[in-house]
C-alpha positions as CSV (number, residue, x, y, z in Angstrom):
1,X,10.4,-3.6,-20.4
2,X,8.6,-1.6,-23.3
3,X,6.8,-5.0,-24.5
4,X,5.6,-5.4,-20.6
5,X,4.0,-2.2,-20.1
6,X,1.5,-2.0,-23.4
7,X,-1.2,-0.1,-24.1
8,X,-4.0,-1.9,-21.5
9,X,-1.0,-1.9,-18.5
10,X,-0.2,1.3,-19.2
11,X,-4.5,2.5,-18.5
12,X,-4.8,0.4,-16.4
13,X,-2.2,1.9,-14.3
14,X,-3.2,5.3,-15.5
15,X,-6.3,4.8,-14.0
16,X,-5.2,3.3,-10.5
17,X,-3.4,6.7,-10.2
18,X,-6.7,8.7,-10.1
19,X,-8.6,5.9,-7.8
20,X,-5.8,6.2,-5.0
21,X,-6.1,9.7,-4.7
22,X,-7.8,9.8,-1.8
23,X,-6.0,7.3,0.1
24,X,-3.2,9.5,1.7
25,X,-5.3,12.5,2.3
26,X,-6.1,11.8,6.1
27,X,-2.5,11.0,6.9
28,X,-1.4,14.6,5.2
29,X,-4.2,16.0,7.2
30,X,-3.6,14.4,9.9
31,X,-1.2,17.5,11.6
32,X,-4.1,19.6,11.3
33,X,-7.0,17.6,12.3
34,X,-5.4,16.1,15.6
35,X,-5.7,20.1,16.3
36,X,-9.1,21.0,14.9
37,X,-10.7,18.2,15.9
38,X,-9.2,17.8,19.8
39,X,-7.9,14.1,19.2
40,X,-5.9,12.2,20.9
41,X,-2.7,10.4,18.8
42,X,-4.6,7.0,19.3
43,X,-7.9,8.5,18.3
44,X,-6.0,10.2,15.2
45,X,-4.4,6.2,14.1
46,X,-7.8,4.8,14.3
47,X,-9.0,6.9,11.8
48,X,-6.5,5.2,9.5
49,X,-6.6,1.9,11.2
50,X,-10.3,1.9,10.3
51,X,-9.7,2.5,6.9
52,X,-7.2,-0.2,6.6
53,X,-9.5,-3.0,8.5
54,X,-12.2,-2.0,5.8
55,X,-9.6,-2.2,3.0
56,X,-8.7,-5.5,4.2
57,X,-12.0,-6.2,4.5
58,X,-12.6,-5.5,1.1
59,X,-9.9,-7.1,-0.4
60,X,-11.2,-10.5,1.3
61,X,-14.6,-10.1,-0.3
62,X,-13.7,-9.1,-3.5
63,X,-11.0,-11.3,-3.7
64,X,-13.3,-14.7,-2.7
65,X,-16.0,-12.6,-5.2
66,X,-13.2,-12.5,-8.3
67,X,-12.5,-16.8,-7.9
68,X,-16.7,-17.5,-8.5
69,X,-17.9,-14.5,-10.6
70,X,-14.4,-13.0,-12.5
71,X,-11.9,-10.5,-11.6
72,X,-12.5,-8.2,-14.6
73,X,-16.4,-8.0,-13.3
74,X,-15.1,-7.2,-9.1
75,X,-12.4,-4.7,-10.6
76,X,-15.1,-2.7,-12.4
77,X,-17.6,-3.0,-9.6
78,X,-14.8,-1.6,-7.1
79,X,-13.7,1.2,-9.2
80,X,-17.7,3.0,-9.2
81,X,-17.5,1.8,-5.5
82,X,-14.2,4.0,-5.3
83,X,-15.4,6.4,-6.8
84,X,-18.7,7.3,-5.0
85,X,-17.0,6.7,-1.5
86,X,-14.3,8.8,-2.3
87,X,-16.6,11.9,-2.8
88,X,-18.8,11.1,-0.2
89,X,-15.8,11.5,2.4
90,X,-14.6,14.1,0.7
91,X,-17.6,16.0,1.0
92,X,-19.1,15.0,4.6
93,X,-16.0,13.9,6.9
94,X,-15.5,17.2,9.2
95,X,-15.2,15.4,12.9
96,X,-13.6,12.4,14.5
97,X,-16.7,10.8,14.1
98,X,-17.7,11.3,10.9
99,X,-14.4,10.9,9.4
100,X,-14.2,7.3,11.2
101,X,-17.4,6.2,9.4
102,X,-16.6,7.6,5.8
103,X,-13.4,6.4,5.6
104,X,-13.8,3.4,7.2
105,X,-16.4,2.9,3.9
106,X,-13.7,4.3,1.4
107,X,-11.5,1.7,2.2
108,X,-14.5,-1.2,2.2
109,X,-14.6,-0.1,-1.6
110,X,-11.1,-0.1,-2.9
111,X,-10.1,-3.9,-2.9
112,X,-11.3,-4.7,-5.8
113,X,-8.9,-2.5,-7.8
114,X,-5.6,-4.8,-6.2
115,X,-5.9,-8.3,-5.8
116,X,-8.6,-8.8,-8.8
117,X,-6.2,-6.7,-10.9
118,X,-3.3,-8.9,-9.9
119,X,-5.5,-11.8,-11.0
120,X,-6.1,-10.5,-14.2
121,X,-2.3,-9.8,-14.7
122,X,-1.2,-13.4,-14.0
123,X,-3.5,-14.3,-16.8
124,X,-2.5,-11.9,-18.9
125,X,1.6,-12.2,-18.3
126,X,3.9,-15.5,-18.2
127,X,6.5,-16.1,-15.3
128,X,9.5,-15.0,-16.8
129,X,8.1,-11.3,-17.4
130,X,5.7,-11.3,-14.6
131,X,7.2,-9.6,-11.9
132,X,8.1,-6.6,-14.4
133,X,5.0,-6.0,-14.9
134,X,3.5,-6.7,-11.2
135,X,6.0,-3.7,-10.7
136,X,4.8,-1.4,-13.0
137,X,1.3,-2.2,-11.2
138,X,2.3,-1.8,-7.5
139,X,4.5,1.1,-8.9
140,X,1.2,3.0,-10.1
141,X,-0.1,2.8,-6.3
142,X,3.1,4.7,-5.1
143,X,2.0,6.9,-7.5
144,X,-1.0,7.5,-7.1
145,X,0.0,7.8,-2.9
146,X,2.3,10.9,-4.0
147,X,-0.6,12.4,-6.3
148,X,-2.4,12.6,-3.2
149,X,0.1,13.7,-0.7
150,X,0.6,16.5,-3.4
151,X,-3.1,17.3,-3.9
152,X,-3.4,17.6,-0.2
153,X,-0.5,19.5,0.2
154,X,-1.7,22.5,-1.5
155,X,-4.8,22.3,-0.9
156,X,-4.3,22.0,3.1
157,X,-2.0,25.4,2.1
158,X,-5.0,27.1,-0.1
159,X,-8.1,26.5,1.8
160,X,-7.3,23.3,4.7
161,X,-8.0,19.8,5.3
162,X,-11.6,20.2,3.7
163,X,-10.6,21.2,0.4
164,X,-7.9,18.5,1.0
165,X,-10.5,16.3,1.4
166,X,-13.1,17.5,-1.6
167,X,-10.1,17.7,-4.0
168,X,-8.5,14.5,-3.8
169,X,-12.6,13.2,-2.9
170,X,-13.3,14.3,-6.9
171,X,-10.6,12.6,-8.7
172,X,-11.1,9.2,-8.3
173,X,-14.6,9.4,-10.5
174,X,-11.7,10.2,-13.6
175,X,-9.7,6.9,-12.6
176,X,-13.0,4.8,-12.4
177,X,-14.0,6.3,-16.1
178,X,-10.3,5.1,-17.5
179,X,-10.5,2.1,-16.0
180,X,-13.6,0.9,-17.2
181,X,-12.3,1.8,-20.9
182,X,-9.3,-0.1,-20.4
183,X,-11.2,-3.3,-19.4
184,X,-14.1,-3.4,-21.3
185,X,-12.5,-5.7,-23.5
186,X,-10.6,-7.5,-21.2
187,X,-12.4,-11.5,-20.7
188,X,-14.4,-11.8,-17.5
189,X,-12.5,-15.5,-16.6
190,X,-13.5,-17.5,-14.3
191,X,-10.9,-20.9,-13.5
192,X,-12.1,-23.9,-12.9
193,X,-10.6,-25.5,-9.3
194,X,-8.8,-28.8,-9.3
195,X,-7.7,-31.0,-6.8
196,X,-10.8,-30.6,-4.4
197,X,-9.1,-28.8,-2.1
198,X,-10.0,-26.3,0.0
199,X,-8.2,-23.1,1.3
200,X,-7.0,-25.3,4.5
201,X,-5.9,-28.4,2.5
202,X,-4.1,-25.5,0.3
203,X,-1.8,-23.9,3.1
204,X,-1.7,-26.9,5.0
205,X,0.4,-28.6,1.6
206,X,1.9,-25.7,0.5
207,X,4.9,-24.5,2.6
208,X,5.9,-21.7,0.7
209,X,2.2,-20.4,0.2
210,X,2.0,-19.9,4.1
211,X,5.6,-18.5,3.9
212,X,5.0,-16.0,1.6
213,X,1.3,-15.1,3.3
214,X,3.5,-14.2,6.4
215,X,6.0,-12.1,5.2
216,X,3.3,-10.2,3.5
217,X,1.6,-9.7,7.1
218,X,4.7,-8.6,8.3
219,X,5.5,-6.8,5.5
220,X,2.0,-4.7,5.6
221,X,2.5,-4.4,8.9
222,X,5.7,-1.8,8.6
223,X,4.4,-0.7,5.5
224,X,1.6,0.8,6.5
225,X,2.1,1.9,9.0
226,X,5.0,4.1,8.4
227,X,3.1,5.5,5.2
228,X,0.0,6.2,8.1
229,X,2.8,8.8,10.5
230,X,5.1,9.6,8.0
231,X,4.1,12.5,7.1
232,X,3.8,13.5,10.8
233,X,7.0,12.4,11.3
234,X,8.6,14.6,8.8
235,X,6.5,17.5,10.0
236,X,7.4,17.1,13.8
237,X,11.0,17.2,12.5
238,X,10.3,20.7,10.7
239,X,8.6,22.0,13.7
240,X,11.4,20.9,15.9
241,X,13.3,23.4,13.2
242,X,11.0,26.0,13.9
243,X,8.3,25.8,11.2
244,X,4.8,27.0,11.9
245,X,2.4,24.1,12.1
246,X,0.2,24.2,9.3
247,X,3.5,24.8,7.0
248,X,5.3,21.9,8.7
249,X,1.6,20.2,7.6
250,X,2.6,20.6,4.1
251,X,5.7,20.3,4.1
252,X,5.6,17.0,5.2
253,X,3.2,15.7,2.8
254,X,5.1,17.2,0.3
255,X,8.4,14.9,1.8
256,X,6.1,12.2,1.6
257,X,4.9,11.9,-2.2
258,X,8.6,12.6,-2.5
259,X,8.9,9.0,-0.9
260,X,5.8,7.6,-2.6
261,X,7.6,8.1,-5.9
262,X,11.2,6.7,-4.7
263,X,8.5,4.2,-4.0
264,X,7.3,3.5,-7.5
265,X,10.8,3.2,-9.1
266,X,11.4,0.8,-6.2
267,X,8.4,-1.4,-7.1
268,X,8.9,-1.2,-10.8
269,X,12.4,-2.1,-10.8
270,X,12.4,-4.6,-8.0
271,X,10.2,-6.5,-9.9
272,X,12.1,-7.0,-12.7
273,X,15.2,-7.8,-10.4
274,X,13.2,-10.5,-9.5
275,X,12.8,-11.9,-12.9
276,X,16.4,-11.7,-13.3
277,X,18.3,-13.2,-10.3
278,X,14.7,-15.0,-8.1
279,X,12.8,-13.8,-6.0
280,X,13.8,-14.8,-2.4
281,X,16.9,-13.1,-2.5
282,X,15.1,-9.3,-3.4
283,X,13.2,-10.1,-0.8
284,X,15.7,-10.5,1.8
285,X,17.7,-7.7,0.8
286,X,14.6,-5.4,1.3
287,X,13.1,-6.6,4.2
288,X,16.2,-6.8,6.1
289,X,17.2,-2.8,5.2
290,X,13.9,-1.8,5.9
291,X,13.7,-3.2,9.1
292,X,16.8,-1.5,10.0
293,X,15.7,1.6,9.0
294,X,12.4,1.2,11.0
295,X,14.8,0.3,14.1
296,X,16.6,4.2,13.5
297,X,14.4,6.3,11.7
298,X,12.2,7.8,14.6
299,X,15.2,8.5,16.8
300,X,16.5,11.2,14.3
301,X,13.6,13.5,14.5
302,X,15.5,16.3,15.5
303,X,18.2,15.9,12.7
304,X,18.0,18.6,9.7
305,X,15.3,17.5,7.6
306,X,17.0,17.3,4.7
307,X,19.1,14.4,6.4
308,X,15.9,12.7,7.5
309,X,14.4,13.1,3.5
310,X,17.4,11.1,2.4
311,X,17.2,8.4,5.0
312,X,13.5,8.6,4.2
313,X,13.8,7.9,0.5
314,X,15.7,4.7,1.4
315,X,13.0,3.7,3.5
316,X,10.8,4.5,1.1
317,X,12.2,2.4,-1.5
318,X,12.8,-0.6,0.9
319,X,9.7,-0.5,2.5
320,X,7.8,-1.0,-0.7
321,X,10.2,-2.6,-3.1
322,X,9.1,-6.0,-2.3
323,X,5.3,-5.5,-2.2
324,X,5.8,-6.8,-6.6
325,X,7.8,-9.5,-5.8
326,X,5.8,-10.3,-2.8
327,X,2.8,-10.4,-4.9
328,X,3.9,-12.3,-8.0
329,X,5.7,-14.9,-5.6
330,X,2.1,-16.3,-4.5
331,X,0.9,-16.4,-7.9
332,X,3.9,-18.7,-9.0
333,X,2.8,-21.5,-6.1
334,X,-0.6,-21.7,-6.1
335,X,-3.0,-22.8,-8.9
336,X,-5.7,-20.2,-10.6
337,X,-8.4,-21.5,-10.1
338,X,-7.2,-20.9,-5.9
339,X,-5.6,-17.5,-6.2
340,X,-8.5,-15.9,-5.2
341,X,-8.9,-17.2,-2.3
342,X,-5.4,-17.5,-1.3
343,X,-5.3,-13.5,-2.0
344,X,-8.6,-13.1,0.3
345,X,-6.8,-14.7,3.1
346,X,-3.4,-13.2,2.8
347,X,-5.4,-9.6,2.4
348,X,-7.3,-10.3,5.3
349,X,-4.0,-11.0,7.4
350,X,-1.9,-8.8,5.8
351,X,-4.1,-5.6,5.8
352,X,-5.5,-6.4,8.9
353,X,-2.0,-6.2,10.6
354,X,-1.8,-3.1,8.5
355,X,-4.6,-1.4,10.1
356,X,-3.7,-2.2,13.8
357,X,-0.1,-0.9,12.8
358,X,-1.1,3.0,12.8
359,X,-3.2,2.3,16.2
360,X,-0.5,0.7,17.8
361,X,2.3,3.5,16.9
362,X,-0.2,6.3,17.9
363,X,-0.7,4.7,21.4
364,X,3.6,4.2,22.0
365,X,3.4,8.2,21.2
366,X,0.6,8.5,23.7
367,X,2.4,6.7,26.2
368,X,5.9,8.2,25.6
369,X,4.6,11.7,25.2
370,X,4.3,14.8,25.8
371,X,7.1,14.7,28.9
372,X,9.5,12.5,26.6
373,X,11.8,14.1,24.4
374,X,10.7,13.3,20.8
375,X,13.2,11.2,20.0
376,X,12.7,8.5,22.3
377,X,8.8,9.2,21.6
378,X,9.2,8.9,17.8
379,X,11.6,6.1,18.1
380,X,10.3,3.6,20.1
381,X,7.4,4.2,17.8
382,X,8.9,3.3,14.8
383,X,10.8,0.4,16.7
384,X,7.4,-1.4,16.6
385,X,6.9,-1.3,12.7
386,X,10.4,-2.3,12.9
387,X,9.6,-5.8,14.6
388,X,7.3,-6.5,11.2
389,X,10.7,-5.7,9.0
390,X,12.6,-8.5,11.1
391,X,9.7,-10.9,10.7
392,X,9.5,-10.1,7.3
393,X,13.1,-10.7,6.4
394,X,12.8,-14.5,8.3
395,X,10.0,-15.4,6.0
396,X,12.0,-14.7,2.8
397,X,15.2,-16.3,4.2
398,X,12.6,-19.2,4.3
399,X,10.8,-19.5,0.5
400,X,12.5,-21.8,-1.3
401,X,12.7,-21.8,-5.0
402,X,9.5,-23.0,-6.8
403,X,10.8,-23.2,-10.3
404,X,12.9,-22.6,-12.6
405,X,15.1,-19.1,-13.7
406,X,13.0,-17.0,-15.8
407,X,14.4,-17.1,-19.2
408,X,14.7,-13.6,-21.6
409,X,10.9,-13.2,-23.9
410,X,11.8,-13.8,-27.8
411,X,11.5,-10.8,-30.2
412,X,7.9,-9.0,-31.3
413,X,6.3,-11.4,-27.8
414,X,3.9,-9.5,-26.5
């Protein structure tokens, strides 16, 4: 593990720390905002369902941009990008409206520090240690997801959602700085394609390609949206235990980075599972627990919080314990000088179900509510990321094995 994450894993993951900071501020705001800014819970999901659609936007773009100009160059690009976007919203995002637009174009920026980076680590990493170190990547997002729930968190208790928002707007500019010193040695490679084909000939021979591209729809579907109403979740639970809202506000984001972290030792760790006994089986472990977790969760809003935390940290680590193994499976079955697009289409799919998941749990609440009990209201809401678990769990059952067990690195490798 020590010889996985060297010096240039260890910035770069540093560095995706500080760019994600502002990614979870809106849904630890959210409590407040669907207040302050008279919302509706659908109104408050597409908020976040616009900045996932632009994510997944970006993702596609800078993913198709990495195969023809080099994923070091679109990593770079994306992290000023980041950067700029991030105070921008921070700064200017004080209605429904505005808050729609800005983040909407946070989230256009940011795809260039995933899938490019994952590029550059299949390059950098053989097979038999990959997935360790496609952990300690996806494992720096979880993260950086809690570093923002926790910036938000006290800031929403000092001064609100607006210094919320400028706080976790300035920190990204750090990560973008780091990252750019950790890459600017790193080779700008661009891989040749062979075969002719194109992205259709691709999935239309490779069974395990499209296999993997659908669980990680599914996947991103429960994913995130659960990490979207989490943390209103968790605060509806302490206001059903008589907290006052905006301390139920924090409190809940607070829960949440909790989870985010469980999150990171989930994605490091599954990873290297994965080297170690194949990936299709850590797969279908996860996907299956998660789903039934989804299926559960929501009903228990009025259990003591505490209860709910525990549960939570489970789903936590389910949830996103196969987004590594996910992610270094599609490397292993398609060629290089492909990834990139392969990764444009699965982010487009994947991300795009991702943003639609928020939008569609905030309407079942609309529906349900307010003359449902919360329980049913919360529960049939989480039922629906639920149905992405099940679908998830099908498509790993599915992957068959593409090679051969990894085998343990030789002393002083790097």
């Amino acid at each position: 593990m020590r010889a996985t994450l060297d010096r240039w894993l260890l910035a770069v993951c540093a560095a995706r720390v500080l760019l994600y900071a502002n990614f979870m501020v809106y849904a630890a705001c959210l409590p407040v905002v669907l207040v302050e800014w008279r919302m509706s819970a659908a109104q408050g999901g597409s908020v976040a369902s616009g900045f996932m659609l632009g994510y997944a936007l970006s993702l596609v773009v800078f993913s198709w941009l990495a195969d023809r100009l080099g994923a070091q160059r679109m990593v770079t690009v994306s992290a000023l990008l980041s950067a700029l976007s991030a105070l921008v919203f921070g700064l200017f995002a004080r209605s429904y409206g505005s808050a729609l637009a800005l983040y909407t174009l946070a989230g256009l920026s940011q795809g260039g520090v995933y899938t490019p980076l994952i590029m550059l680590l299949a390059d950098r990493y053989d097979p038999a240690r990959r997935g360790a170190a496609m952990g300690w990547l996806i494992a720096s997002t979880s993260v950086g997801y809690a570093l923002s729930l926790v910036a938000s968190g006290a800031a929403l208790a000092l001064g609100g959602y607006r210094l919320a928002f400028l706080v976790t707007g300035l920190m990204p500019a750090l990560g973008a700085a780091l990252l750019w010193l950790a890459l600017r040695t790193t080779p700008n490679r661009i891989h040749p394609r062979t075969g002719g084909l194109r992205l259709t000939g691709i999935l239309r021979t490779n069974a395990n390609a499209r296999r993997l591209i659908a669980g990680y729809t599914a996947h991103s579907w429960e994913l995130l949206g659960m990490w979207a109403w989490i943390p209103a979740f968790l605060a509806a639970s302490a206001t059903l235990a008589g907290s006052a809202a905006g301390a139920a506000a924090s409190l809940g984001a607070y829960l949440s980075a909790v989870m985010h972290l469980t999150g990171a030792i989930a994605a490091s760790s599954m990873g290297r599972l994965s080297d170690r006994v194949g990936r299709r089986a850590v797969l279908l472990a996860l996907a299956a627990t998660s789903a039934g977790l989804s299926m559960t969760i929501g009903w228990l809003v009025a259990w003591p919080v505490f209860v709910l935390l525990v549960l939570g940290l489970l789903y936590g680590f389910t949830a996103l314990g196969d987004s590594p193994v996910l992610s270094v499976a599609i490397t292993e079955v398609v060629e290089p000088g492909h990834l990139g697009a392969v990764l444009a289409l699965r982010a487009l799919l994947g991300f795009g179900a991702g943003a639609i998941a928020p939008l569609a749990f905030g309407a079942v609440l609309d529906l349900t509510g307010p003359g449902s009990a919360p329980p049913t209201m919360w529960g049939l809401a989480f039922m629906t990321l639920g149905l992405g678990g099940l679908l998830a769990a099908v498509c790993a059952w599915s992957v068959r094995p593409a090679r051969a067990p990894a085998v343990p690195a030789k002393a002083g490798e790097p």
